[in-house]
N, C-alpha and C positions, 0 to 999 in steps of 0.2 A: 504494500500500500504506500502510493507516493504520499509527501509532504502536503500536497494541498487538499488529498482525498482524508488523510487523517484531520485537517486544519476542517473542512463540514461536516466531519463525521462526530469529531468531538465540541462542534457546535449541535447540531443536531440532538447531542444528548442534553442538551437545556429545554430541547421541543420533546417532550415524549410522543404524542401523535405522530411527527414524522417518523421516525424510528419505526412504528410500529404500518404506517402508510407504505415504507420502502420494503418491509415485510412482505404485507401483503399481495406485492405486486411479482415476490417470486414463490408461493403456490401456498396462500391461504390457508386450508384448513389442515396441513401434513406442518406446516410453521408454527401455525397456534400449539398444535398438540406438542410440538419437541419443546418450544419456549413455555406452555407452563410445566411440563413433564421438570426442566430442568429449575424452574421457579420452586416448584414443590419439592426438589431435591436440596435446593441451599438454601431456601427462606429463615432459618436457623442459626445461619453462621453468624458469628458475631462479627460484626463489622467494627473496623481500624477507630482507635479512638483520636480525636482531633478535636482541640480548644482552639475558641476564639481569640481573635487578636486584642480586640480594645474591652477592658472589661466593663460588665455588663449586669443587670440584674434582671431576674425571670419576674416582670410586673404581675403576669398574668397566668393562668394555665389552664385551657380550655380542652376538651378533648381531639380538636383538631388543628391545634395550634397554642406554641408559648410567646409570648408576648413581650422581647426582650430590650429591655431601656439602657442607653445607652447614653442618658442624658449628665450634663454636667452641672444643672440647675435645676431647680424644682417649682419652677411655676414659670412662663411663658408661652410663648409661641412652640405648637409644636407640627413635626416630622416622621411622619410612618411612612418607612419604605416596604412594599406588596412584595414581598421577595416571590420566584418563580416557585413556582409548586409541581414541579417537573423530574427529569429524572437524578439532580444533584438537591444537595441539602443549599438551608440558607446563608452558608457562611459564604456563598459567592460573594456578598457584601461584605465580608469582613474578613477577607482572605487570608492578609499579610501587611507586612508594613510597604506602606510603598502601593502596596493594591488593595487598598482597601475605600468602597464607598464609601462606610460609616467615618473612616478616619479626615477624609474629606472633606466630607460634608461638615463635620466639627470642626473641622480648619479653618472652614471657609464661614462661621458664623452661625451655626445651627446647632443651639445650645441643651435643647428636648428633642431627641431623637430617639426615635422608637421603630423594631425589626420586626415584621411577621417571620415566626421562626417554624415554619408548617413540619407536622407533625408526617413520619413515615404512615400507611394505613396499615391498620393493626384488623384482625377481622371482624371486630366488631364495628369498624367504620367503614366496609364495605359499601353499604347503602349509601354513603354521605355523597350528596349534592353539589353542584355547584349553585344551589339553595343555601346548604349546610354553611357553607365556608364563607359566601354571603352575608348571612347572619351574623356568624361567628366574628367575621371583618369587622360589623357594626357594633358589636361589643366589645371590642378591642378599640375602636372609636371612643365609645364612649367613655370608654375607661381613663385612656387620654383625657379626653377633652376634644368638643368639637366647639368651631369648626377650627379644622388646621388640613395642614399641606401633606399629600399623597403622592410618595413617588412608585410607579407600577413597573418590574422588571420585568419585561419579555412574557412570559405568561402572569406573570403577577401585573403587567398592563393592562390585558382585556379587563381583568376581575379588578383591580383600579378603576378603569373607564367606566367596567358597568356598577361601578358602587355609587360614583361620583351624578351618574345618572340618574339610579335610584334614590338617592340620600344626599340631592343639590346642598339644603343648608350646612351640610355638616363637611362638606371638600371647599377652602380657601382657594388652594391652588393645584394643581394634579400635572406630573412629570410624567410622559410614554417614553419609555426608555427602550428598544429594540420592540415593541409588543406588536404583534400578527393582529392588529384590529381589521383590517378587510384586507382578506384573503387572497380576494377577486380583482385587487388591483393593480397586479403587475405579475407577471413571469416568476416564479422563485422555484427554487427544489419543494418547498413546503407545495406550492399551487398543483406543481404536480405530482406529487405524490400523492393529493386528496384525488385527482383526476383519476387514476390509475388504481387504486383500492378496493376490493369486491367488502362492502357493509358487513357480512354475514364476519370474516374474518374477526371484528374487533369483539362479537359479541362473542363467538369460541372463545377466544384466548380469556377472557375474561370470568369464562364458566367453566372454562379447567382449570382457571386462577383461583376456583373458588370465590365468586366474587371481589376478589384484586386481579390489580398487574403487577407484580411485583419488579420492581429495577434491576432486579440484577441476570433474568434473563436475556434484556433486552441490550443490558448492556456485555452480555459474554459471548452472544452474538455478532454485535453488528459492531461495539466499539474498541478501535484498538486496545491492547490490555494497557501500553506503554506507548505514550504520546512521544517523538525524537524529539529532542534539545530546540532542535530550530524551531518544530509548531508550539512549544510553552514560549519559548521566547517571542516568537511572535504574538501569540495570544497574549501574553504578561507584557510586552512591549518594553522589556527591558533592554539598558543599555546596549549597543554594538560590542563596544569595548567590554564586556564583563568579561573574566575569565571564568573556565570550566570549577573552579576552587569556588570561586567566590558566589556561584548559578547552583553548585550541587543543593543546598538548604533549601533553596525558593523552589525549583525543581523536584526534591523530593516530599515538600509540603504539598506542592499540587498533586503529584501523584498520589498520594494519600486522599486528598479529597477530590480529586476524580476518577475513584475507583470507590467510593463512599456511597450508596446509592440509596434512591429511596421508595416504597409503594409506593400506587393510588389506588384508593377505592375506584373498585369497577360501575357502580354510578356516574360517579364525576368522570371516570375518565371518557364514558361512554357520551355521556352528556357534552363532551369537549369535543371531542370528534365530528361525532355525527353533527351536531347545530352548529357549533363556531365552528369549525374549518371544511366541516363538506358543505353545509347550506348556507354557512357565513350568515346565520341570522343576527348576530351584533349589528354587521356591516349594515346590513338590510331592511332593520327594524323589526323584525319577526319575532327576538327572544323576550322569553317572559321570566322573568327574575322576580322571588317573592312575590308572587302573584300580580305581576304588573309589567306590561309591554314596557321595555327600555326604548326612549324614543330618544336617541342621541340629539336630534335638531332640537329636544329642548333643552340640551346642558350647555350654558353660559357661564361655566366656571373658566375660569384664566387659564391655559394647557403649554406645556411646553413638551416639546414634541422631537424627539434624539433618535437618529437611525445612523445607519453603517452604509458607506456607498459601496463596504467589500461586504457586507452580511453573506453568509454562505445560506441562511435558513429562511430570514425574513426579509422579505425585497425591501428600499427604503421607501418605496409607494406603498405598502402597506402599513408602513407607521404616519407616513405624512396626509394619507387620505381619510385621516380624522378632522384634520382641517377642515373637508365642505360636507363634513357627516354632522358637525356640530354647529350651534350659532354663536360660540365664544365670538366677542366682539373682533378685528384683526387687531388693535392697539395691544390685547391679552395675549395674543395667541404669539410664540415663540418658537423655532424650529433649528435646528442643527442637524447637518448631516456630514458626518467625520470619516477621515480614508481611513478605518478598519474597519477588522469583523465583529461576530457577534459579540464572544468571550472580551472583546476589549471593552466596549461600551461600560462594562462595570467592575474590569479588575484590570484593565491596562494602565500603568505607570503615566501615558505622556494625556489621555482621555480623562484620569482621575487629577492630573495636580493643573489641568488646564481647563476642561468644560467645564467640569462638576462644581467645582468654585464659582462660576459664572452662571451655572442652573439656579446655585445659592443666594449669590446676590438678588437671580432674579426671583427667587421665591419671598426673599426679606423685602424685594420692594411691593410698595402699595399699586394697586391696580382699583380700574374703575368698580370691581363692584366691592370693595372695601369702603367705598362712598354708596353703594347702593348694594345692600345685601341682597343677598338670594332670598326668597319664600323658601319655607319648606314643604317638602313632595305631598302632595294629596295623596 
């Protein structure tokens, strides 16, 4: 496997549906059956232990998620970043020194900061929703304090977008950071590997999963075991000049946590598939969340909007084509699109000590509906 086939491959394992899309396009149900056959053979194993980088306090403990504060102050303005709920844990944001969002974002003036830290699916969370996590988001809100500022990572975007949408008073400001909101709007590996998928495939795998998908078949499968020096370097976007001595630590920390994996309940993951990325009902207006159609053209909150113009998984038309999904005013609305891939957007060295500070500033600044709040949702 060449360097750039491992560089989307080990993007791809932030997208679980693709992963599981590229599956089923070489022979469905004899796939399903080897990937949970081997699901249920290692579900078991105790997985590599790894601590976070900036310490931290578990605010919350929900059964689908801990709720980790990160804050330096105890009463202000605050920051919940949606971490992805995908096939890695949520230390993507808090990887390392050097690649670290949280460490950043505190850099750069954001002094209440707060992680969704999602939880692996255990079997009794089988059934959970992308209702469930929903919910659970808004208690985790509330817990904080609303209204305050939501940054959405890659798949923690959509579920960002669509929170912001259902729960207008309670989102300040809301950051898409890499997130697949429409589908349909440009060419990507993602687009077609929804094109290419027979339906029936995600529902097998998921009922010899025993209602999960467990991470780690998916990933013993399809992603390299051992990323080469040059694609972490690239992805971490470290130094030229590092030597081999001084890369081994940073190197051997990723490989630890990208080989860390995690369930989803076979609800949600079903629910994620089938509606957002084959029917793209977000994009569309069709999905109903907490009993209530998400109707993007009415969310006027303030967006600022980060894509990759090398994304290997999510085109940068489908993160920018929230822009005429939404009616955020144009004075609000804010967009960056950076020459790297996916994995950079949120652990790259030259993307963390340059945009992210500048997302910062723009989250501390006031915007028009700070003079004219939002109603809250009917």
């Amino acid at each position: 496997m060449g360097m750039n086939e491992q560089h989307w491959t080990a993007s791809a394992a932030l997208l679980w549906p693709a992963l599981a899309f590229a599956a089923a396009a070489e022979g469905a149900s004899a796939v399903a059956r080897e990937l949970a056959g081997m699901a249920l053979r290692s579900n078991d194993r105790a997985q590599p232990d790894q601590s976070w980088t900036t310490p931290n306090l578990v605010a919350l403990e929900l059964d689908s998620v801990r709720l980790r504060d990160f804050s330096t102050v105890a009463s202000g303005p605050a920051t919940l970043v949606c971490a992805p709920y995908a096939l890695h844990n949520a230390m993507i944001v808090d990887f390392a020194p050097g690649h670290s969002l949280v460490e950043a974002l505190r850099g750069a003036g954001l002094t209440r900061l707060f992680v969704t830290d999602w939880r692996s699916a255990s079997p009794a969370m089988r059934d959970f929703s992308i209702d469930t996590f929903l919910a659970d988001l808004n208690v985790l809100v509330d817990h904080v304090g609303a209204p305050l500022d939501l940054i959405g990572l890659c798949q923690g975007g959509w579920l960002a977008l669509m929170y912001a949408a259902r729960f207008p008073a309670k989102v300040r400001k809301l950051v898409l950071a890499g997130a697949p909101v429409d589908v349909a709007a440009a060419d990507s590996f993602l687009a077609r590997a929804v094109a290419a998928a027979p339906p029936a495939f995600f529902r097998e795998l998921v009922a010899l999963g025993e209602g999960r998908v467990p991470g780690k078949h998916l990933f013993e499968r399809w992603c390299p075991a051992v990323l080469d020096r040059d694609a972490i370097s690239a992805l971490l976007q470290t130094p030229a000049a590092i030597d081999d001595h001084a890369f081994a630590p940073l190197r051997a920390r990723f490989e630890v946590w990208y080989r860390t994996v995690i369930d989803l309940p076979g609800r949600y993951y079903l629910q994620a598939v089938e509606r957002l990325f084959r029917a793209n009902e977000l994009a569309t207006g069709r999905f109903v969340a907490l009993g209530q159609r998400v109707d993007l053209a009415a969310v006027r909150t303030p967006i600022y909007l980060l894509a990759a113009s090398h994304d290997e998984l999510v085109a940068p038309q489908q993160v920018l084509a929230t822009e005429q999904l939404v009616a955020t005013a144009p004075s609000d609305l804010a967009k960056s699109v950076l020459p790297c891939g996916h994995f950079s957007l949120f652990m790259g060295r030259d993307v963390l000590a340059q945009t992210w500070p500048r997302i910062a500033a723009w989250l501390r600044s006031p915007s028009s509906t700070d003079m004219h709040p939002l109603q809250s949702a009917a």
